[in-house]
C-alpha positions in Angstrom: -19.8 19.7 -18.7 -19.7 23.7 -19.5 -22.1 25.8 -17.9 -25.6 26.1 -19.6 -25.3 22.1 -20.5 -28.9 21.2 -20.0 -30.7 17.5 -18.9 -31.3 16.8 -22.6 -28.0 18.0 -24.1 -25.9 16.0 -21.7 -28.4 12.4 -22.8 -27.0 13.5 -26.0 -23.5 13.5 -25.4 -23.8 10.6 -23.2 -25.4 8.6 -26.5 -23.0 10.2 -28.8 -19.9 9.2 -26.9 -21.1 5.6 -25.3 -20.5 6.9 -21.8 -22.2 4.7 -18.9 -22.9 4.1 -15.9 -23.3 8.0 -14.8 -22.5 9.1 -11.6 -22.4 13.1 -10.2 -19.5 13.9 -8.4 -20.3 17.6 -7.6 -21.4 20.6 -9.3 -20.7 20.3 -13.3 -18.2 17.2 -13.0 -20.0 13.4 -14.0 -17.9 10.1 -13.9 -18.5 7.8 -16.8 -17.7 4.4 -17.9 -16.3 5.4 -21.2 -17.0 1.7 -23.7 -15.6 3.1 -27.0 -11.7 3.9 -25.9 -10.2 4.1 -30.1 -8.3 7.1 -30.2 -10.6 8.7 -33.2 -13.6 8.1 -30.5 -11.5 10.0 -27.6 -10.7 12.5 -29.8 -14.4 13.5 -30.3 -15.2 13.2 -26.8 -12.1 15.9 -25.7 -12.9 18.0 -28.6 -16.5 18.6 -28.3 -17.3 22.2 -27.0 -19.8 21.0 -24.3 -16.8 18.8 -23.1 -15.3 21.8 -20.1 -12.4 19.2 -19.3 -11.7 15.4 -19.0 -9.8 13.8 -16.3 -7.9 10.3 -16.2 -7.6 10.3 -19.6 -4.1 11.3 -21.8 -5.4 14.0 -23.7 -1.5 14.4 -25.5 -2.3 10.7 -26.9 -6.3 10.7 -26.8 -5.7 7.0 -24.7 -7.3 5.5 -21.5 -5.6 3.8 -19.2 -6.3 0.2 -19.4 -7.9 -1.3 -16.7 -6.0 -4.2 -15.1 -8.0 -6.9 -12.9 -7.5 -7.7 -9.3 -6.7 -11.6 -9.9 -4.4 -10.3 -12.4 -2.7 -8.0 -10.0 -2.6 -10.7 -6.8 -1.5 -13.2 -9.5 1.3 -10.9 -10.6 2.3 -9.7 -6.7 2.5 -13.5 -6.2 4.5 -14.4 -9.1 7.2 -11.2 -7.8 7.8 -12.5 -3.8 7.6 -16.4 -5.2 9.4 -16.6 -8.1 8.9 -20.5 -8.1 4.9 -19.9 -9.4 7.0 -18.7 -12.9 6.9 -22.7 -13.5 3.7 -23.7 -15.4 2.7 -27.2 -15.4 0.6 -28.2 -18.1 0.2 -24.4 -19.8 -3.2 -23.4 -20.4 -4.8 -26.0 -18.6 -6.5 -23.5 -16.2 -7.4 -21.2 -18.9 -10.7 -19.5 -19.0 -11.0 -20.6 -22.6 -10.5 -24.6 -20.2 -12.5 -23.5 -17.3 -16.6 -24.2 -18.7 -15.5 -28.2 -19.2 -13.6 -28.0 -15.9 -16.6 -26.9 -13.9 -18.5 -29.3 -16.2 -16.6 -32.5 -15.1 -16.5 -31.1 -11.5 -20.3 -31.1 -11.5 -19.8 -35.1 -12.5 -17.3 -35.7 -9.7 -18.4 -34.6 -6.8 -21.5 -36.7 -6.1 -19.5 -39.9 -7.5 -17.2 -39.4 -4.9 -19.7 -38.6 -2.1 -21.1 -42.0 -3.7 -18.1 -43.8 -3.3 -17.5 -41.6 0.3 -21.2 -43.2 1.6 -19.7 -46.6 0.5 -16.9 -46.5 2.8 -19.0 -45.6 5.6 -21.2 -48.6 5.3 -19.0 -50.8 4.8 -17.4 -50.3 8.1 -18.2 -53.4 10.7 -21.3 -52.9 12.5 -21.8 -49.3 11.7 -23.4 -47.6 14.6 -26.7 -45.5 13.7 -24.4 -42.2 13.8 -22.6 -43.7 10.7 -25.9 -45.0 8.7 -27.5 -41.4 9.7 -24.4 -39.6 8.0 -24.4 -42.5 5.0 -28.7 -41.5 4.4 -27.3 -37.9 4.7 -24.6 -38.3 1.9 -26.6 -40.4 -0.4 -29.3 -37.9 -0.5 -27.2 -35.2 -0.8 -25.6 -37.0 -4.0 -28.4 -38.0 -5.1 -29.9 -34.5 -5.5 -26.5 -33.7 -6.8 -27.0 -36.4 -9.8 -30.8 -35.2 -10.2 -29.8 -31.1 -10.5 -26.7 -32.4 -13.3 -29.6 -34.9 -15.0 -31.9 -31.7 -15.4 -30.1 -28.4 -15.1 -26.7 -28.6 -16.7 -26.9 -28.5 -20.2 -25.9 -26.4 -23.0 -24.7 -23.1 -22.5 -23.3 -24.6 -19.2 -21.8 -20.7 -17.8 -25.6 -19.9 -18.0 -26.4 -22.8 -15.7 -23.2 -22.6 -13.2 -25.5 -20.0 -11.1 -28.2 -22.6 -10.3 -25.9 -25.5 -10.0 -23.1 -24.2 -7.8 -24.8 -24.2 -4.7 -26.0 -27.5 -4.3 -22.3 -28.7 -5.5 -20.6 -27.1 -2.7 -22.5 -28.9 -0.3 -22.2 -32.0 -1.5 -18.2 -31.0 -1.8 -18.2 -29.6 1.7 -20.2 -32.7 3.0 -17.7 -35.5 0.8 -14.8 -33.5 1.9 -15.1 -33.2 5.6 -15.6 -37.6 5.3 -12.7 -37.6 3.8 -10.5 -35.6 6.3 -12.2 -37.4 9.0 -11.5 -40.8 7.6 -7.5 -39.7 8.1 -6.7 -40.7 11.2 -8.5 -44.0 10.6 -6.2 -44.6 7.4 -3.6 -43.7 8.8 -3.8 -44.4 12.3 -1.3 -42.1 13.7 -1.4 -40.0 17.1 -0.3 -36.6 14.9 -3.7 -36.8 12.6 -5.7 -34.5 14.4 -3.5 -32.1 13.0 -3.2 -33.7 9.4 -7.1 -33.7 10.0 -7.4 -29.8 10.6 -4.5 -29.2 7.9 -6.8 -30.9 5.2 -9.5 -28.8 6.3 -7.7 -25.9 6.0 -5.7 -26.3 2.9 -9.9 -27.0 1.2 -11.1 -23.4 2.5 -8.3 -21.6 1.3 -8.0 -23.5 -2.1 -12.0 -22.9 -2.2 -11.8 -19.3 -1.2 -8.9 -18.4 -3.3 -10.6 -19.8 -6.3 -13.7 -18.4 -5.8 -11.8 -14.6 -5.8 -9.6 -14.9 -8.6 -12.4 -16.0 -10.7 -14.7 -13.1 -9.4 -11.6 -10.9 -9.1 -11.4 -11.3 -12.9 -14.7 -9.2 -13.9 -13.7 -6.3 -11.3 -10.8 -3.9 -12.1 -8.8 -1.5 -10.1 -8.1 1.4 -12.9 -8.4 5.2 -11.5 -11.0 5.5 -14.0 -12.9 3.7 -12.0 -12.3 4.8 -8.6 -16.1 5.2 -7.5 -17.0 2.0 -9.6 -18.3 -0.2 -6.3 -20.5 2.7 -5.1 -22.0 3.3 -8.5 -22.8 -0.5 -9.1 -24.2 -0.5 -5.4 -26.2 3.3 -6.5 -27.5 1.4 -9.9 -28.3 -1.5 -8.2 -30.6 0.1 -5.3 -32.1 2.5 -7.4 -36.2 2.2 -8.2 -36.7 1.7 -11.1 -33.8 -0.2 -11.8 -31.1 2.1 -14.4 -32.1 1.2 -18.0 -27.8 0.6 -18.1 -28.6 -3.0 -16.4 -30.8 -4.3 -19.2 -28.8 -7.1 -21.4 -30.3 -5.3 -24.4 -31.0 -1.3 -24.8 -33.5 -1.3 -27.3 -36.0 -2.9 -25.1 -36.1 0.0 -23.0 -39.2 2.0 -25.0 -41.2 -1.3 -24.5 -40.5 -1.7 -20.2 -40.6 2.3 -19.9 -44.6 1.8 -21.6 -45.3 -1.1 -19.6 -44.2 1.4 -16.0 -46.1 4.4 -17.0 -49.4 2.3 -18.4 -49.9 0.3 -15.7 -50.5 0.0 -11.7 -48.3 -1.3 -9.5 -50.3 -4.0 -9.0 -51.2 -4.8 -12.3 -49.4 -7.7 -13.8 -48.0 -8.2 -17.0 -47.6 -11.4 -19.7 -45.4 -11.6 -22.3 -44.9 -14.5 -24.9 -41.5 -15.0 -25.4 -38.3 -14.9 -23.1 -38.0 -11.4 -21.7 -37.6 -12.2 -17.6 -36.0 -8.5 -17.2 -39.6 -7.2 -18.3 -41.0 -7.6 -14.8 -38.3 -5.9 -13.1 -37.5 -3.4 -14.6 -40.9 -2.3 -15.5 -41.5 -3.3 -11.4 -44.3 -5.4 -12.4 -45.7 -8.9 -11.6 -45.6 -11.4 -14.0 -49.1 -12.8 -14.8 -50.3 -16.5 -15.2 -47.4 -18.2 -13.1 -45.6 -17.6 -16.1 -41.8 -15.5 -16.2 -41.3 -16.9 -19.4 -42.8 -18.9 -22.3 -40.0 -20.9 -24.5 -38.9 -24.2 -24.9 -42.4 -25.5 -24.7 -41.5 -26.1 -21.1 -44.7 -26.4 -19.0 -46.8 -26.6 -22.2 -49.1 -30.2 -21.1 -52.8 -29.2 -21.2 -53.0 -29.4 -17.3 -50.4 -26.5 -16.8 -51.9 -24.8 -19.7 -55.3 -24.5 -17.8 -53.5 -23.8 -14.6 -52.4 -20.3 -16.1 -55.3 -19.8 -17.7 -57.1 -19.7 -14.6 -54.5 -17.3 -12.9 -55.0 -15.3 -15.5 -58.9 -14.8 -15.2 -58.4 -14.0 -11.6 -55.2 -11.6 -12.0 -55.5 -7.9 -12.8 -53.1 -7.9 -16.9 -54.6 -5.2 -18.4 -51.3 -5.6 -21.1 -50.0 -8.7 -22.8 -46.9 -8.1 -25.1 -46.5 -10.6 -28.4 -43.2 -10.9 -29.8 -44.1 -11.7 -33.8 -40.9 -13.6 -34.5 -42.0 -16.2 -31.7 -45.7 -16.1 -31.9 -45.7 -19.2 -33.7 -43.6 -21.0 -31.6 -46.2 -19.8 -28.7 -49.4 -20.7 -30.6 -48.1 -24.2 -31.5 -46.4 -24.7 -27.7 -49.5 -23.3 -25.8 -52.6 -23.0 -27.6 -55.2 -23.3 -24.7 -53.3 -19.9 -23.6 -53.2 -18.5 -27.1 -57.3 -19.1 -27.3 -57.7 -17.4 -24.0 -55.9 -14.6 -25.3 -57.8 -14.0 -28.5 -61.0 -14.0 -26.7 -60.4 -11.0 -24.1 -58.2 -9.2 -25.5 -57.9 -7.3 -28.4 -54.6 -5.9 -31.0 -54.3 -2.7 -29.7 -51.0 -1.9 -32.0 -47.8 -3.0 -33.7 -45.0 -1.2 -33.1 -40.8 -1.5 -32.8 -41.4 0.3 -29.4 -38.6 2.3 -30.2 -36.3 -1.5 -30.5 -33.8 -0.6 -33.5 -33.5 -4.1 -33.9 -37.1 -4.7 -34.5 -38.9 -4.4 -37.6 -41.6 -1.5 -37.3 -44.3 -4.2 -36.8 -42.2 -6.6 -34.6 -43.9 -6.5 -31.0 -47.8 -6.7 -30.6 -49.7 -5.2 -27.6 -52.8 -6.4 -26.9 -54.9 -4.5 -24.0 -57.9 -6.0 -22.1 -61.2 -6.0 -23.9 -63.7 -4.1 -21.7 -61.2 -2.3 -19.8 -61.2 1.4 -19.9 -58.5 3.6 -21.8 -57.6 6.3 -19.1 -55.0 7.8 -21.5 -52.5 7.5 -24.3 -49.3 6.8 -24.8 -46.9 8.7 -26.7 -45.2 8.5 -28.9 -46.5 4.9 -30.4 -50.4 6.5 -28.9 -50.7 2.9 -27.2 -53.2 2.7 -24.5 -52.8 3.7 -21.2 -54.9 1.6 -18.0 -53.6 4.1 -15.2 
Protein backbone atom coordinates (compact mmCIF):
# COMPACT_ATOMS: atom_id res chain seq x y z
CA UNK A 1 0.00 0.00 0.00
CA UNK A 2 1.32 3.83 -0.60
CA UNK A 3 1.75 5.93 2.23
CA UNK A 4 -1.38 7.85 3.61
CA UNK A 5 -3.54 4.45 2.81
CA UNK A 6 -5.83 4.59 5.74
CA UNK A 7 -7.84 1.43 7.76
CA UNK A 8 -10.95 2.27 5.67
CA UNK A 9 -9.34 2.81 2.26
CA UNK A 10 -7.37 -0.42 2.36
CA UNK A 11 -11.21 -2.50 3.37
CA UNK A 12 -12.04 -0.93 0.21
CA UNK A 13 -9.38 -2.18 -1.93
CA UNK A 14 -9.44 -5.41 -0.17
CA UNK A 15 -13.48 -5.61 -1.26
CA UNK A 16 -12.83 -4.18 -4.65
CA UNK A 17 -10.13 -6.68 -5.57
CA UNK A 18 -11.43 -9.99 -3.64
CA UNK A 19 -8.22 -10.17 -1.63
CA UNK A 20 -8.37 -12.54 1.56
CA UNK A 21 -7.06 -13.88 4.17
CA UNK A 22 -4.90 -10.61 5.21
CA UNK A 23 -1.85 -10.93 6.80
CA UNK A 24 0.93 -7.82 7.70
CA UNK A 25 4.23 -8.61 6.79
CA UNK A 26 5.89 -5.34 8.00
CA UNK A 27 5.47 -1.73 7.65
CA UNK A 28 3.18 -0.94 4.37
CA UNK A 29 3.52 -4.58 2.82
CA UNK A 30 0.10 -7.06 3.35
CA UNK A 31 0.02 -10.66 1.87
CA UNK A 32 -3.29 -11.61 0.28
CA UNK A 33 -5.01 -14.54 -1.05
CA UNK A 34 -5.92 -13.01 -4.32
CA UNK A 35 -9.51 -15.28 -5.52
CA UNK A 36 -10.23 -13.41 -8.76
CA UNK A 37 -6.78 -14.20 -10.89
CA UNK A 38 -8.48 -13.09 -14.80
CA UNK A 39 -6.04 -10.94 -16.33
CA UNK A 40 -8.71 -7.85 -16.66
CA UNK A 41 -9.10 -8.41 -12.66
CA UNK A 42 -4.99 -8.24 -12.22
CA UNK A 43 -4.84 -5.52 -14.27
CA UNK A 44 -6.99 -3.35 -11.89
CA UNK A 45 -5.39 -4.54 -8.90
CA UNK A 46 -1.58 -3.45 -10.40
CA UNK A 47 -2.93 -0.33 -11.80
CA UNK A 48 -4.69 1.19 -9.03
CA UNK A 49 -2.76 4.23 -7.48
CA UNK A 50 -3.11 3.01 -3.85
CA UNK A 51 -1.44 -0.28 -5.24
CA UNK A 52 2.76 0.98 -4.27
CA UNK A 53 3.89 -2.48 -5.81
CA UNK A 54 2.81 -6.18 -6.11
CA UNK A 55 5.06 -9.02 -5.65
CA UNK A 56 4.74 -12.83 -7.00
CA UNK A 57 2.69 -11.77 -9.50
CA UNK A 58 3.86 -11.23 -13.57
CA UNK A 59 3.04 -7.84 -13.95
CA UNK A 60 4.42 -8.09 -18.02
CA UNK A 61 1.44 -10.67 -18.39
CA UNK A 62 -1.04 -9.51 -15.44
CA UNK A 63 -0.98 -13.67 -14.42
CA UNK A 64 -0.51 -15.56 -11.10
CA UNK A 65 1.31 -18.37 -10.74
CA UNK A 66 -0.88 -21.32 -10.31
CA UNK A 67 -0.85 -23.05 -7.34
CA UNK A 68 0.14 -26.76 -7.64
CA UNK A 69 -0.89 -29.27 -4.70
CA UNK A 70 1.44 -31.28 -2.58
CA UNK A 71 -0.18 -34.80 -3.53
CA UNK A 72 0.11 -33.49 -6.95
CA UNK A 73 3.77 -32.83 -6.52
CA UNK A 74 4.73 -36.27 -4.42
CA UNK A 75 2.58 -37.96 -7.09
CA UNK A 76 4.59 -36.44 -9.87
CA UNK A 77 8.26 -36.90 -7.87
CA UNK A 78 7.01 -40.55 -7.68
CA UNK A 79 5.94 -40.95 -11.19
CA UNK A 80 9.95 -39.41 -12.23
CA UNK A 81 12.29 -41.99 -9.94
CA UNK A 82 9.51 -44.96 -10.79
CA UNK A 83 8.63 -44.77 -14.03
CA UNK A 84 6.55 -48.09 -13.68
CA UNK A 85 3.54 -45.96 -11.69
CA UNK A 86 3.11 -44.40 -15.62
CA UNK A 87 0.83 -47.76 -15.97
CA UNK A 88 -2.82 -47.02 -14.91
CA UNK A 89 -4.95 -49.81 -14.17
CA UNK A 90 -8.47 -49.20 -14.54
CA UNK A 91 -8.14 -45.15 -15.39
CA UNK A 92 -10.20 -43.05 -13.35
CA UNK A 93 -11.12 -45.50 -11.01
CA UNK A 94 -9.43 -43.51 -8.07
CA UNK A 95 -10.78 -40.28 -9.32
CA UNK A 96 -12.11 -37.73 -6.93
CA UNK A 97 -15.10 -37.49 -9.17
CA UNK A 98 -15.07 -41.91 -7.94
CA UNK A 99 -13.86 -41.27 -4.46
CA UNK A 100 -17.62 -40.28 -2.46
CA UNK A 101 -19.04 -43.99 -3.61
CA UNK A 102 -15.69 -45.44 -2.75
CA UNK A 103 -15.72 -44.17 0.89
CA UNK A 104 -19.47 -45.04 0.66
CA UNK A 105 -19.05 -48.76 -0.01
CA UNK A 106 -15.98 -48.72 2.38
CA UNK A 107 -18.32 -47.66 5.17
CA UNK A 108 -20.45 -51.05 4.09
CA UNK A 109 -17.31 -53.22 4.19
CA UNK A 110 -15.63 -52.88 7.01
CA UNK A 111 -18.05 -53.98 9.67
CA UNK A 112 -19.17 -57.02 7.29
CA UNK A 113 -15.85 -58.13 7.47
CA UNK A 114 -15.25 -57.54 11.17
CA UNK A 115 -18.63 -59.61 11.08
CA UNK A 116 -17.26 -62.32 9.13
CA UNK A 117 -13.60 -61.68 11.16
CA UNK A 118 -15.74 -62.42 14.74
CA UNK A 119 -17.12 -65.58 12.90
CA UNK A 120 -13.79 -67.11 12.47
CA UNK A 121 -12.90 -66.57 15.97
CA UNK A 122 -15.73 -68.49 17.29
CA UNK A 123 -15.75 -70.95 15.39
CA UNK A 124 -12.36 -72.05 16.49
CA UNK A 125 -12.59 -75.48 18.77
CA UNK A 126 -13.10 -74.67 22.28
CA UNK A 127 -12.32 -71.04 22.10
CA UNK A 128 -10.63 -69.97 25.31
CA UNK A 129 -12.32 -66.79 27.12
CA UNK A 130 -9.39 -64.50 25.46
CA UNK A 131 -10.92 -65.42 22.05
CA UNK A 132 -14.87 -64.96 23.07
CA UNK A 133 -13.62 -61.57 24.92
CA UNK A 134 -11.96 -60.31 21.56
CA UNK A 135 -15.25 -61.89 19.46
CA UNK A 136 -17.78 -59.56 22.16
CA UNK A 137 -15.14 -56.84 21.35
CA UNK A 138 -15.50 -57.12 17.51
CA UNK A 139 -19.19 -57.62 17.36
CA UNK A 140 -19.75 -54.51 19.24
CA UNK A 141 -17.48 -52.65 17.54
CA UNK A 142 -19.38 -53.75 14.16
CA UNK A 143 -22.27 -53.38 15.40
CA UNK A 144 -21.87 -49.72 16.27
CA UNK A 145 -20.26 -49.54 12.90
CA UNK A 146 -23.70 -50.90 11.16
CA UNK A 147 -25.75 -48.51 13.66
CA UNK A 148 -23.54 -45.04 12.72
CA UNK A 149 -24.06 -46.25 8.58
CA UNK A 150 -28.03 -47.02 9.49
CA UNK A 151 -28.29 -43.37 10.97
CA UNK A 152 -25.51 -41.07 9.78
CA UNK A 153 -24.56 -41.73 6.22
CA UNK A 154 -26.87 -40.44 4.00
CA UNK A 155 -27.12 -37.92 1.37
CA UNK A 156 -24.58 -35.51 0.86
CA UNK A 157 -22.24 -38.35 2.03
CA UNK A 158 -18.66 -35.84 1.95
CA UNK A 159 -20.83 -33.88 4.62
CA UNK A 160 -21.12 -36.92 6.76
CA UNK A 161 -17.46 -38.58 6.13
CA UNK A 162 -16.29 -36.28 9.24
CA UNK A 163 -18.61 -38.03 11.76
CA UNK A 164 -18.30 -41.40 10.24
CA UNK A 165 -14.56 -41.79 9.79
CA UNK A 166 -13.64 -42.31 13.09
CA UNK A 167 -15.59 -45.01 14.25
CA UNK A 168 -14.58 -46.82 10.73
CA UNK A 169 -11.02 -46.81 11.43
CA UNK A 170 -11.45 -48.63 14.41
CA UNK A 171 -13.35 -51.11 13.40
CA UNK A 172 -10.65 -51.32 10.32
CA UNK A 173 -7.77 -51.24 12.74
CA UNK A 174 -9.57 -53.82 15.04
CA UNK A 175 -10.69 -56.32 11.74
CA UNK A 176 -7.31 -55.78 10.37
CA UNK A 177 -4.98 -56.59 13.13
CA UNK A 178 -7.46 -60.28 13.28
CA UNK A 179 -6.65 -60.74 10.10
CA UNK A 180 -2.73 -60.49 10.24
CA UNK A 181 -2.78 -62.38 13.32
CA UNK A 182 -4.80 -65.25 11.87
CA UNK A 183 -1.51 -65.59 9.30
CA UNK A 184 0.48 -67.79 10.90
CA UNK A 185 -2.42 -69.97 11.75
CA UNK A 186 -3.37 -70.12 7.92
CA UNK A 187 -0.46 -70.58 6.92
CA UNK A 188 1.42 -72.30 9.50
CA UNK A 189 4.83 -71.49 8.69
CA UNK A 190 7.94 -70.67 11.07
CA UNK A 191 8.65 -67.26 8.78
CA UNK A 192 4.98 -65.66 9.68
CA UNK A 193 5.93 -63.51 12.32
CA UNK A 194 7.51 -61.63 9.79
CA UNK A 195 4.63 -61.94 7.09
CA UNK A 196 2.62 -60.95 10.35
CA UNK A 197 4.58 -57.60 11.00
CA UNK A 198 4.82 -57.01 7.01
CA UNK A 199 0.93 -56.97 6.77
CA UNK A 200 0.92 -54.68 9.59
CA UNK A 201 3.11 -52.49 8.04
CA UNK A 202 2.15 -52.49 4.48
CA UNK A 203 -1.89 -51.26 6.35
CA UNK A 204 -0.14 -48.14 8.11
CA UNK A 205 1.63 -46.96 5.24
CA UNK A 206 -1.23 -47.66 2.69
CA UNK A 207 -3.52 -45.88 5.50
CA UNK A 208 -1.11 -42.96 6.14
CA UNK A 209 -0.31 -42.42 2.57
CA UNK A 210 -3.93 -42.15 1.66
CA UNK A 211 -4.90 -40.13 4.38
CA UNK A 212 -2.08 -37.29 2.94
CA UNK A 213 -2.64 -37.36 -0.62
CA UNK A 214 -6.23 -36.71 0.02
CA UNK A 215 -5.49 -33.86 2.55
CA UNK A 216 -2.46 -32.94 0.54
CA UNK A 217 -4.89 -32.18 -2.21
CA UNK A 218 -6.65 -28.93 -0.53
CA UNK A 219 -3.11 -27.50 0.60
CA UNK A 220 -0.71 -25.93 -2.12
CA UNK A 221 2.83 -25.12 -2.17
CA UNK A 222 2.72 -21.80 -4.55
CA UNK A 223 5.18 -18.70 -3.41
CA UNK A 224 2.07 -16.91 -3.18
CA UNK A 225 1.45 -18.60 -0.44
CA UNK A 226 4.53 -18.86 1.43
CA UNK A 227 3.04 -17.75 4.93
CA UNK A 228 -0.28 -19.63 4.22
CA UNK A 229 0.08 -22.30 7.41
CA UNK A 230 0.77 -19.41 9.85
CA UNK A 231 -2.08 -17.28 8.50
CA UNK A 232 -4.69 -20.24 8.75
CA UNK A 233 -3.15 -21.01 12.30
CA UNK A 234 -3.37 -16.69 13.00
CA UNK A 235 -7.23 -16.89 11.56
CA UNK A 236 -7.91 -19.78 13.34
CA UNK A 237 -6.72 -18.60 17.04
CA UNK A 238 -7.97 -15.31 16.62
CA UNK A 239 -11.16 -14.08 19.03
CA UNK A 240 -13.49 -13.43 17.45
CA UNK A 241 -13.03 -15.72 14.80
CA UNK A 242 -12.03 -13.62 11.13
CA UNK A 243 -15.40 -12.96 9.39
CA UNK A 244 -13.13 -14.81 6.18
CA UNK A 245 -14.09 -18.34 7.94
CA UNK A 246 -17.83 -17.92 7.54
CA UNK A 247 -19.28 -20.28 4.56
CA UNK A 248 -21.34 -17.28 3.61
CA UNK A 249 -20.27 -13.37 3.89
CA UNK A 250 -23.42 -11.73 3.93
CA UNK A 251 -24.27 -13.20 7.24
CA UNK A 252 -21.68 -11.19 8.84
CA UNK A 253 -23.97 -7.86 9.74
CA UNK A 254 -26.31 -10.38 11.49
CA UNK A 255 -23.30 -12.27 14.00
CA UNK A 256 -21.35 -8.77 14.23
CA UNK A 257 -25.16 -7.47 16.00
CA UNK A 258 -25.67 -10.53 17.85
CA UNK A 259 -21.48 -9.80 19.60
CA UNK A 260 -21.97 -6.17 20.27
CA UNK A 261 -25.87 -6.65 21.67
CA UNK A 262 -25.30 -9.17 23.83
CA UNK A 263 -23.19 -10.52 27.01
CA UNK A 264 -21.03 -13.07 26.98
CA UNK A 265 -23.09 -15.06 28.74
CA UNK A 266 -26.16 -14.44 27.20
CA UNK A 267 -27.37 -17.06 24.81
CA UNK A 268 -28.77 -16.88 21.59
CA UNK A 269 -31.61 -18.98 19.42
CA UNK A 270 -32.08 -19.03 16.03
CA UNK A 271 -34.77 -20.94 13.85
CA UNK A 272 -33.20 -22.21 11.03
CA UNK A 273 -29.72 -23.90 10.29
CA UNK A 274 -27.11 -21.26 11.08
CA UNK A 275 -24.51 -23.45 13.55
CA UNK A 276 -21.62 -20.72 12.66
CA UNK A 277 -23.99 -18.12 14.56
CA UNK A 278 -22.73 -19.18 18.00
CA UNK A 279 -19.17 -19.05 17.20
CA UNK A 280 -18.57 -16.59 15.59
CA UNK A 281 -20.76 -14.31 17.45
CA UNK A 282 -18.96 -16.30 20.69
CA UNK A 283 -22.24 -17.01 22.06
CA UNK A 284 -24.12 -19.97 23.60
CA UNK A 285 -26.79 -21.50 21.92
CA UNK A 286 -30.05 -21.41 23.87
CA UNK A 287 -32.69 -24.25 24.47
CA UNK A 288 -30.32 -27.28 23.75
CA UNK A 289 -30.90 -26.33 20.41
CA UNK A 290 -27.64 -25.54 17.64
CA UNK A 291 -30.05 -25.96 14.99
CA UNK A 292 -33.72 -26.29 14.09
CA UNK A 293 -34.36 -28.31 10.55
CA UNK A 294 -35.40 -31.40 9.52
CA UNK A 295 -38.02 -31.54 12.21
CA UNK A 296 -35.39 -33.59 13.98
CA UNK A 297 -36.14 -33.56 17.78
CA UNK A 298 -39.60 -32.05 17.08
CA UNK A 299 -41.86 -34.88 19.51
CA UNK A 300 -43.84 -32.85 22.14
CA UNK A 301 -41.42 -34.24 24.95
CA UNK A 302 -38.23 -32.61 23.37
CA UNK A 303 -40.32 -29.68 22.47
CA UNK A 304 -41.07 -29.03 26.30
CA UNK A 305 -37.57 -29.94 27.18
CA UNK A 306 -36.31 -26.66 25.36
CA UNK A 307 -38.88 -24.80 26.38
CA UNK A 308 -37.94 -25.14 29.80
CA UNK A 309 -34.12 -24.44 29.07
CA UNK A 310 -35.28 -21.59 27.66
CA UNK A 311 -37.24 -20.08 30.77
CA UNK A 312 -34.16 -20.67 32.83
CA UNK A 313 -31.44 -19.33 30.18
CA UNK A 314 -30.55 -15.71 29.88
CA UNK A 315 -31.67 -15.06 25.39
CA UNK A 316 -32.38 -11.70 25.40
CA UNK A 317 -32.23 -12.20 21.18
CA UNK A 318 -34.00 -14.79 19.03
CA UNK A 319 -33.29 -14.53 15.19
CA UNK A 320 -36.29 -15.81 12.70
CA UNK A 321 -35.24 -16.60 9.29
CA UNK A 322 -38.77 -15.72 7.19
CA UNK A 323 -38.17 -18.13 4.37
CA UNK A 324 -38.15 -21.10 7.05
CA UNK A 325 -40.54 -19.83 9.61
CA UNK A 326 -43.11 -22.01 8.42
CA UNK A 327 -41.22 -24.91 8.31
CA UNK A 328 -40.37 -24.04 12.19
CA UNK A 329 -44.05 -23.25 13.26
CA UNK A 330 -45.33 -26.43 11.65
CA UNK A 331 -42.03 -28.63 13.03
CA UNK A 332 -42.14 -27.02 16.59
CA UNK A 333 -45.08 -25.22 17.56
CA UNK A 334 -44.94 -25.71 21.43
CA UNK A 335 -41.54 -23.54 20.84
CA UNK A 336 -43.08 -21.22 18.36
CA UNK A 337 -46.00 -20.41 21.28
CA UNK A 338 -43.30 -19.87 23.77
CA UNK A 339 -41.87 -17.45 21.61
CA UNK A 340 -44.86 -15.32 20.76
CA UNK A 341 -45.61 -15.01 24.34
CA UNK A 342 -42.27 -13.31 25.69
CA UNK A 343 -40.97 -11.97 23.15
CA UNK A 344 -41.85 -9.35 20.95
CA UNK A 345 -40.90 -8.27 16.75
CA UNK A 346 -38.44 -5.96 17.42
CA UNK A 347 -37.52 -5.42 13.52
CA UNK A 348 -37.20 -6.87 9.98
CA UNK A 349 -34.23 -6.34 8.33
CA UNK A 350 -31.60 -7.97 5.46
CA UNK A 351 -28.92 -7.31 8.26
CA UNK A 352 -26.85 -6.04 5.70
CA UNK A 353 -27.30 -10.06 3.84
CA UNK A 354 -27.39 -9.05 -0.04
CA UNK A 355 -28.92 -12.16 -0.57
CA UNK A 356 -31.86 -11.36 1.66
CA UNK A 357 -34.80 -9.59 0.84
CA UNK A 358 -34.99 -6.27 3.03
CA UNK A 359 -37.57 -8.03 5.23
CA UNK A 360 -35.87 -11.46 5.30
CA UNK A 361 -34.56 -12.05 8.96
CA UNK A 362 -36.78 -11.18 12.08
CA UNK A 363 -35.35 -10.23 15.53
CA UNK A 364 -37.29 -10.59 18.27
CA UNK A 365 -35.90 -9.14 21.77
CA UNK A 366 -37.19 -10.24 25.29
CA UNK A 367 -40.37 -8.66 26.47
CA UNK A 368 -39.59 -6.89 29.77
CA UNK A 369 -36.06 -6.71 29.21
CA UNK A 370 -34.42 -3.32 29.19
CA UNK A 371 -33.05 -1.61 25.95
CA UNK A 372 -29.52 -0.28 27.15
CA UNK A 373 -28.86 1.03 23.62
CA UNK A 374 -29.23 0.91 19.87
CA UNK A 375 -27.89 -0.57 17.22
CA UNK A 376 -26.84 1.08 14.17
CA UNK A 377 -27.25 1.08 11.39
CA UNK A 378 -30.73 -1.21 11.31
CA UNK A 379 -31.38 0.84 15.21
CA UNK A 380 -32.09 -2.80 16.57
CA UNK A 381 -31.94 -3.08 20.18
CA UNK A 382 -29.11 -3.37 22.17
CA UNK A 383 -29.25 -5.67 25.89
CA UNK A 384 -25.58 -4.78 26.95
Amino acid sequence: MVAGVDETERSDLEERYALKNPLLDKGRTWEYRLENTSVQHVRRLIADPRVEDTALIDRNTATVPAAESVGAKVRSALVTFLPVLRIRVWPGMFSAANATALFYYLCLFIPILALMSVGVLLSRPKPVRSVRSEAARGLSLATLCLLVDAFILRDPVGARIGAVAPVLAIVGTWTVGQLASSLPVQLGSAANPIALKSVRFLFVLCLGLGVFLAVSDRVTLSPNQSKSWRGTVLRLAAFPPSEDLLPRGGQAGLIRYARACTRPQDRLLATWFIPQLFTMAGRGFAGGMVVFFGGHWSSMQYQQRIVDKLTQQSVPLVFVEKATSNDFRNDFQLVYDYLQKNYRLAAESSLGDPEMSDDGYQVLARQGLPVLGRYEPWGLPCFR
